[in-house]
C-alpha positions in Angstrom: -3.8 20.1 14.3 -3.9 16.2 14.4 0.1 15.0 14.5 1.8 11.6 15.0 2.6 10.9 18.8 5.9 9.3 18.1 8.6 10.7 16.3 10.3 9.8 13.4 13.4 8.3 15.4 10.8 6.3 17.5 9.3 4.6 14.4 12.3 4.2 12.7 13.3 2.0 16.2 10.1 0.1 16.3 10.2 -0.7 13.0 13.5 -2.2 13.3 12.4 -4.1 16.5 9.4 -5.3 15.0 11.4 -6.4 11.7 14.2 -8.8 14.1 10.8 -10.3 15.7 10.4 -12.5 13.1 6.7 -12.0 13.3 5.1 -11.3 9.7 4.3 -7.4 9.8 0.9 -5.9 8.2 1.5 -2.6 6.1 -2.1 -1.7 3.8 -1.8 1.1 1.3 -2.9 4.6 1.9 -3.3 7.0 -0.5 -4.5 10.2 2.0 -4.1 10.9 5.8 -7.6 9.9 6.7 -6.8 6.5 5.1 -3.7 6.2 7.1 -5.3 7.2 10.5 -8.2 4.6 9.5 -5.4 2.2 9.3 -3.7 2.7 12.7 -6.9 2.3 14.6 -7.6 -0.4 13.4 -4.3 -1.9 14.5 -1.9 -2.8 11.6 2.1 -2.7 12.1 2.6 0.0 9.5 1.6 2.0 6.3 2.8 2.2 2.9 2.3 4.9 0.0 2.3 4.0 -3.5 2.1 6.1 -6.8 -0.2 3.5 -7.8 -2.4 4.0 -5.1 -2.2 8.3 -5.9 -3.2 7.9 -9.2 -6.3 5.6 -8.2 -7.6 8.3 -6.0 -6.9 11.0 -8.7 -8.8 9.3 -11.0 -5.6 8.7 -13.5 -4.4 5.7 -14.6 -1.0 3.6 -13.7 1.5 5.1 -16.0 3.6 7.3 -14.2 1.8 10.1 -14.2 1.9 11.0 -10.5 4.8 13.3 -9.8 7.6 12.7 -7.1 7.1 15.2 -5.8 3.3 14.6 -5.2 4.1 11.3 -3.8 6.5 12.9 -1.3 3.8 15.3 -0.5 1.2 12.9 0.4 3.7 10.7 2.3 4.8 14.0 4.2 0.6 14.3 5.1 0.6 10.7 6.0 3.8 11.0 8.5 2.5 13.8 10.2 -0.3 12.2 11.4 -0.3 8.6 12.1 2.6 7.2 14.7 3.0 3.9 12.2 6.6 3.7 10.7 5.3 4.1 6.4 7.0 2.7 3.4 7.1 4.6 0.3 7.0 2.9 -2.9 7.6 4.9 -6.2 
């Protein structure tokens, strides 16, 4: 099973680092783990999850018809397998 090589603690703390930098941070939208892993090879500072971006993929449109609770799921996916810290955005 693929899973993140940093914990959750360790991204919160590089996230933090990385936001008293200064430096202007990347974060793309992901809407599925594969997305998210496609992401952190190719080097951005982060990942964020929309339920914009959810209901694109389903094939629904933009008005609120994606669950919390799916949003959390996917997030939850998306955690447990990149080692970027992730924004979710509801």
């Amino acid at each position: 099973m693929l899973t993140a090589k940093k914990s959750v603690a360790e991204k919160r703390k590089g996230f933090r680092a990385a936001l008293k930098s200064g430096k202007l941070l990347r974060f793309p939208g992901a809407f599925s783990p594969l997305v998210a892993m496609a992401i952190q090879r190719h080097g951005f500072d982060g990942v964020y999850v929309s339920g914009a971006a959810l209901s694109a993929d389903m094939g629904l449109p933009d008005i609120g018809l994606t669950t919390l609770s799916e949003v959390a799921a996917v997030t939850a996916q998306i955690v447990r397998v990149t080692s970027l810290p992730l924004i979710p955005i509801c």
